[in-house]
N, C-alpha and C positions, 0 to 999 in steps of 0.2 A: 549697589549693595557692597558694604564691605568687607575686608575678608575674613574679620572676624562676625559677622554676621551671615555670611555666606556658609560657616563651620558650623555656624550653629543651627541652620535651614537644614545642613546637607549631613546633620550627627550621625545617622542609621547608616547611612552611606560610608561617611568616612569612619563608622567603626567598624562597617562589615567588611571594608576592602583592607582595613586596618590586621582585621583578623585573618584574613588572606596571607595578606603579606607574612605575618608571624609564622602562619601555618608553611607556606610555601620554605619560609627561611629556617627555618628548623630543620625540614627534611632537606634542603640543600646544606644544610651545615655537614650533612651525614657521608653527603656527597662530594666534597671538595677536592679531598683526598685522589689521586687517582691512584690504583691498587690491583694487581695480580689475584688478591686473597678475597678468599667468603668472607662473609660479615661476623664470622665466628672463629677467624685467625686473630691472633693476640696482636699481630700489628693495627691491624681494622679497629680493632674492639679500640684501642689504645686511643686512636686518631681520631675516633668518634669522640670519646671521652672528652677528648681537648676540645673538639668543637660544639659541642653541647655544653661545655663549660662556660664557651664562650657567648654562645647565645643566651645561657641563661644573665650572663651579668650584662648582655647589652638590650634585653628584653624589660625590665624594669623602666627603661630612660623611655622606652618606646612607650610604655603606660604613662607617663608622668607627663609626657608630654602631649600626649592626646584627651587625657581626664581635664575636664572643665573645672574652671577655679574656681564656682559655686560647691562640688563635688569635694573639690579637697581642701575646701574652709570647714566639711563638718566633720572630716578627718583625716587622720593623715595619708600619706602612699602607702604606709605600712599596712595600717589599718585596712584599707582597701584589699589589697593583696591576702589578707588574710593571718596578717604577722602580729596576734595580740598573747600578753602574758595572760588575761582576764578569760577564764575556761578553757585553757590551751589544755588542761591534764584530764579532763573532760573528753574534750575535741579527739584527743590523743588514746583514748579507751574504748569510749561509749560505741561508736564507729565500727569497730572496728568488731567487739561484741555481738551487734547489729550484723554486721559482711559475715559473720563465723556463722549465724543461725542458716542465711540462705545454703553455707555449705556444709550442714550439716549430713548429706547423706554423703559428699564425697570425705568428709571428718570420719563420719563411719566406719567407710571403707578403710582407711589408713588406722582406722584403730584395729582395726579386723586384721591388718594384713600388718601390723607390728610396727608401722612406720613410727609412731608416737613414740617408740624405745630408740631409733635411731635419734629423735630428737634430745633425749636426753645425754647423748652421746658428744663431749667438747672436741673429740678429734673430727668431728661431724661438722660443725659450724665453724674449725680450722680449715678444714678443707675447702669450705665454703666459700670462706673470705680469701684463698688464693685461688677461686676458679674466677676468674675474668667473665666468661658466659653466665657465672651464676651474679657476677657484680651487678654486669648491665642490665639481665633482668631481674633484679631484686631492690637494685639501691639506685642506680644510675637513670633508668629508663622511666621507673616512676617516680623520679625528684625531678628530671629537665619535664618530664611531661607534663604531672601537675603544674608544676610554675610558671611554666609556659601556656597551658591551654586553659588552666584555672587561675590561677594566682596574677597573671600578666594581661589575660584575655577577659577576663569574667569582669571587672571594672569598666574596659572598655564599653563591651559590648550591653553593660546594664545602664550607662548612663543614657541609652534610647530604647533600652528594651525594657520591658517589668520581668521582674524576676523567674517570674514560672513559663515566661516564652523563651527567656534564654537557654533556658532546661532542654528546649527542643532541639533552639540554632545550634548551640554551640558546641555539642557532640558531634555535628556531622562534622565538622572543621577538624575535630581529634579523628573519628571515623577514615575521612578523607587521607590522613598524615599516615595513617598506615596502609595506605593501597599501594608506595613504593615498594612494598615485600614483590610485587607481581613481576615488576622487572627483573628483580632479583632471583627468585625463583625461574623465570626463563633463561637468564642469562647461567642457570646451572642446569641449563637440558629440560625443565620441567614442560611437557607439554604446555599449549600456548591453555587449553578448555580448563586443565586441571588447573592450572596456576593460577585463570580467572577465579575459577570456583571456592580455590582454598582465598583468593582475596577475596571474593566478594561475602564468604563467611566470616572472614577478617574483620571486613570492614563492618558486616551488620554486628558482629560482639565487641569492638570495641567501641561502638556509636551506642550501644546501648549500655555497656558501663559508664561512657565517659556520660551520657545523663546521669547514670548514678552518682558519679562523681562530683557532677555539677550540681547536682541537688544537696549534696553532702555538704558542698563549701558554700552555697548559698544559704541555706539552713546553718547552720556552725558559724560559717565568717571564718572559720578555721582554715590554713596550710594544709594543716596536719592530720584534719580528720580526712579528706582523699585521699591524702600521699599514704597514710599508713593503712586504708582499704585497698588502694590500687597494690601496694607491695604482696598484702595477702593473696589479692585476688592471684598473681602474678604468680605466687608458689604453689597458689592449689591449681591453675591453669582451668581449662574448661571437664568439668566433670565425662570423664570418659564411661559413658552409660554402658558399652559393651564389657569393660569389668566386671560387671556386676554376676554375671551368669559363672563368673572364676568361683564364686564363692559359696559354700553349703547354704541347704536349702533357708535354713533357721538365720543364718548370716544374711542371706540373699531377700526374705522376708524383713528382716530389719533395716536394712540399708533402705530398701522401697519406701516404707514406712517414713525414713527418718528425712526422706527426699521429702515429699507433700508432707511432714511436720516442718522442717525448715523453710519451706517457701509460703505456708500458712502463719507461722511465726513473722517472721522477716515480714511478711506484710503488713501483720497486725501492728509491728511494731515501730515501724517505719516512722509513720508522723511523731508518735510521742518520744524516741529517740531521740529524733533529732530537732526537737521542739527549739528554737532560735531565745528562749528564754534560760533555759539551760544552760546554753555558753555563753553569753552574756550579750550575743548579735544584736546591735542595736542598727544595723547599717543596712543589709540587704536581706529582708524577714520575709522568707518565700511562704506563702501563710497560702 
């Protein structure tokens, strides 16, 4: 057998170790550094930056060269990855519209507790862009992660997989990439049980976004429609359910409400949002 015949016997294989490797080299980018500081010291945050920069442009050559030359005769690497002008303003909306109904009861809450006026505030979103913690998770952490776990990995892993299974795999691969917090957390005092528990919470909410995510760019064929879900997700963080009792009774009834109205919404809406005919997917149509 030869060896290109041997790659094509052993595709599932050599895209799921394929996927490994990325996943593995990403979080070792983060680790190169060696450093005195938390992950939340401007030195860190800084060195991270560079190395995540890095992966992200040596990440592409890693797709290009493992996608079969049947695959990218029907289009290009860009096109794969999710890089088209054709519904990108769509991809770049409708999404995201879609993420805002699931949070509609934590949206509530910050209308209730006045945050919406801070938004409209410009010394607000000044401060924003010179807080380094607020960069990484806002702009930095969901552009390397998309592109890397969706945009780099999602070509990979579909040329042996049908599209609504990779929905399954290939969260746990993003999943997995944040279980490094656990070290990190012990290595600042965090008992050994807590630091499991707050990772292994880690690990089941981002495994279940990063489906979300994946469903988004397989659906779309869009960058842009994850990256600019995963950003929101990222600011509204995970709905802190004990809030809720802060607030009057009439407040506190509403918010309940607007919880199971948003995640009834969001359900209903889910398929026909992100129907693959809309942004003009003609490549990976998770139907």
């Amino acid at each position: 057998m030869s060896y290109t015949e041997g790659l094509e016997h052993n595709s599932c294989l050599i895209s799921g170790l394929s996927c490994i490797i990325l996943t593995i080299s990403y979080v070792a980018s983060l680790y190169i550094w060696r450093s005195k500081f938390n992950r939340d010291h401007p030195s860190t945050i800084k060195k991270r930056f560079f190395s995540v920069i890095c992966m992200m442009l040596l990440a592409p050559f890693f797709t290009y060269y493992l996608l079969d030359e049947k695959i990218l005769e029907k289009a290009s690497i860009y096109e794969h990855m999710g890089l088209r002008i054709s519904g990108m303003l769509l991809a770049s909306t409708v999404p995201l519209f879609l993420t805002a109904t699931l949070f509609l009861g934590p949206l509530t809450m910050q209308f209730f507790g006045g945050t919406f006026k801070l938004y409209a505030e410009p010394m607000y979103w000044l401060s924003c862009w010179q807080d380094l913690v607020w960069l990484r998770n806002h702009i930095m952490a969901p552009l390397s992660e998309e592109w890397v776990f969706r945009s780099c990995m999602m070509p990979i892993l579909c040329q042996c997989l049908k599209p609504y299974k990779a929905v399954y795999i290939a969260p746990l691969f993003f999943g997995v990439a944040h279980f490094h917090h656990l070290f990190e957390q012990m290595s600042r005092g965090v008992p050994v049980m807590s630091a499991l528990f707050v990772s292994l919470f880690q690990f089941s909410f981002t495994t279940v976004f990063g489906a979300y995510s994946t469903y988004l760019f397989l659906r779309t064929g869009h960058f842009f429609a994850p990256l600019i879900a995963h950003i929101f997700c990222n600011h509204m963080g995970f709905p802190n359910f004990f809030e809720i009792s802060q607030y009057p009774m009439m407040q506190r009834i509403v918010i309940l409400v607007n919880f199971v109205l948003g995640l009834i919404l969001w359900s209903y809406l889910l398929v026909p949002l992100t129907s693959p005919y809309i942004y003009d997917n003609r490549l990976l149509l998770l139907t």
